[in-house]
KELUM-64415 format. One record per residue (C-alpha): x, y, z. Coordinates in pm, 1 decimal. Last residue first. Layout:
BEGIN
{node {X,Y,Z}}
...
//
This chain:
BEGIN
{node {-1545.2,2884.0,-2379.9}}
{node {-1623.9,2596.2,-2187.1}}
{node {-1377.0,2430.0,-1928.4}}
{node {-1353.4,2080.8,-1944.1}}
{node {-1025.7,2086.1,-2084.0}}
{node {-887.9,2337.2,-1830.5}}
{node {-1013.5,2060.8,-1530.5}}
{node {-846.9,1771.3,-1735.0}}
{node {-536.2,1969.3,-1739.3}}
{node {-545.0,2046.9,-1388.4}}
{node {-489.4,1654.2,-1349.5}}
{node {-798.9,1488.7,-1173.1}}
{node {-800.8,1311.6,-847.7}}
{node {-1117.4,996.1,-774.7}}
{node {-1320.7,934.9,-462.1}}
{node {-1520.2,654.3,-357.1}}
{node {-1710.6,662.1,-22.3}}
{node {-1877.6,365.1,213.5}}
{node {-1658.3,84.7,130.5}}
{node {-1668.0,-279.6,178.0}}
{node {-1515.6,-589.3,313.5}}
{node {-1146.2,-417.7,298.3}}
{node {-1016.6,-636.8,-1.9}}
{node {-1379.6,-633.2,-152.4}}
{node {-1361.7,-266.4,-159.5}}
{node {-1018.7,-291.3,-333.1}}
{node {-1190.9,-486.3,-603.0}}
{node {-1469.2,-288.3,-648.4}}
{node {-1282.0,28.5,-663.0}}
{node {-1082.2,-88.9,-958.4}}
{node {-1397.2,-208.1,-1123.5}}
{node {-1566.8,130.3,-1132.1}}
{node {-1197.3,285.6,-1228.4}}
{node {-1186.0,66.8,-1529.5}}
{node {-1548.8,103.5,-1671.3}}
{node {-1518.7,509.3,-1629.2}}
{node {-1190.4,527.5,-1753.8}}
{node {-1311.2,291.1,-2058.9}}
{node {-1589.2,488.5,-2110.2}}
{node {-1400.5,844.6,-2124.5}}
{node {-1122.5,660.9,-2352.0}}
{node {-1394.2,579.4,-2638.5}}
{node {-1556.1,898.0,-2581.7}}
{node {-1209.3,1075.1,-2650.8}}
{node {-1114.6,878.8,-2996.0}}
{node {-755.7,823.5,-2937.3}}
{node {-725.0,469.6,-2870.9}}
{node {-386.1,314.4,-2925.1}}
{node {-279.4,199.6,-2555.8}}
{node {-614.6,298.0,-2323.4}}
{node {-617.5,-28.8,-2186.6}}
{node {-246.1,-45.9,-2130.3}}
{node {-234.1,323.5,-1955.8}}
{node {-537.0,280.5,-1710.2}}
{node {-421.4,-101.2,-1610.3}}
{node {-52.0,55.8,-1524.1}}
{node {-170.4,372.3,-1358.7}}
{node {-405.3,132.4,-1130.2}}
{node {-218.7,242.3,-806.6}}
{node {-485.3,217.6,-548.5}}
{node {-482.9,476.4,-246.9}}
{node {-624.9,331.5,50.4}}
{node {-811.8,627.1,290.4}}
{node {-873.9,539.5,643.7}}
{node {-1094.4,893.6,764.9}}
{node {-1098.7,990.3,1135.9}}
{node {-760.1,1122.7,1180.1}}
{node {-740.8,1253.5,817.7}}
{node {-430.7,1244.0,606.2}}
{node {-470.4,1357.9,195.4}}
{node {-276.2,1666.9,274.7}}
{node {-4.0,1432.0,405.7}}
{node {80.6,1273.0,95.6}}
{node {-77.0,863.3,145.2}}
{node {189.0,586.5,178.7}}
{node {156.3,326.6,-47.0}}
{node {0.0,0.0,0.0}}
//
């Protein structure tokens, strides 16, 4: 498991951080169309969480980051 950055540290809150880079980057290998790659992020990171929610016996929240990139690309003009 690797250690969380201390902004992400809450007394009261165990958060597991899941490092799925490798899955995300073969699966998306070759596809450029953007819907294509938004429903396989979607598919992937839905099963990610189910797996390490069955590790723990279940989960009560799900969060996901975003690059500042992402958040200028949504964005409209």
């Amino acid at each position: 498991m690797k250690k969380e950055p201390a902004v992400w540290k809450h007394d009261d809150i165990p958060l597991i951080h899941a490092d799925a880079s490798g899955l995300f980057l073969k699966a998306l290998d070759g596809v450029s169309d953007p819907e294509t790659k938004r429903k396989t992020i979607g598919a992937l990171f839905i099963d990610v969480f189910e797996q390490e929610a069955k590790k723990i016996g279940g989960a009560a929240f799900l969060a996901q980051g975003t690059l500042y990139p992402d958040v200028i690309a949504s964005v409209c003009f």
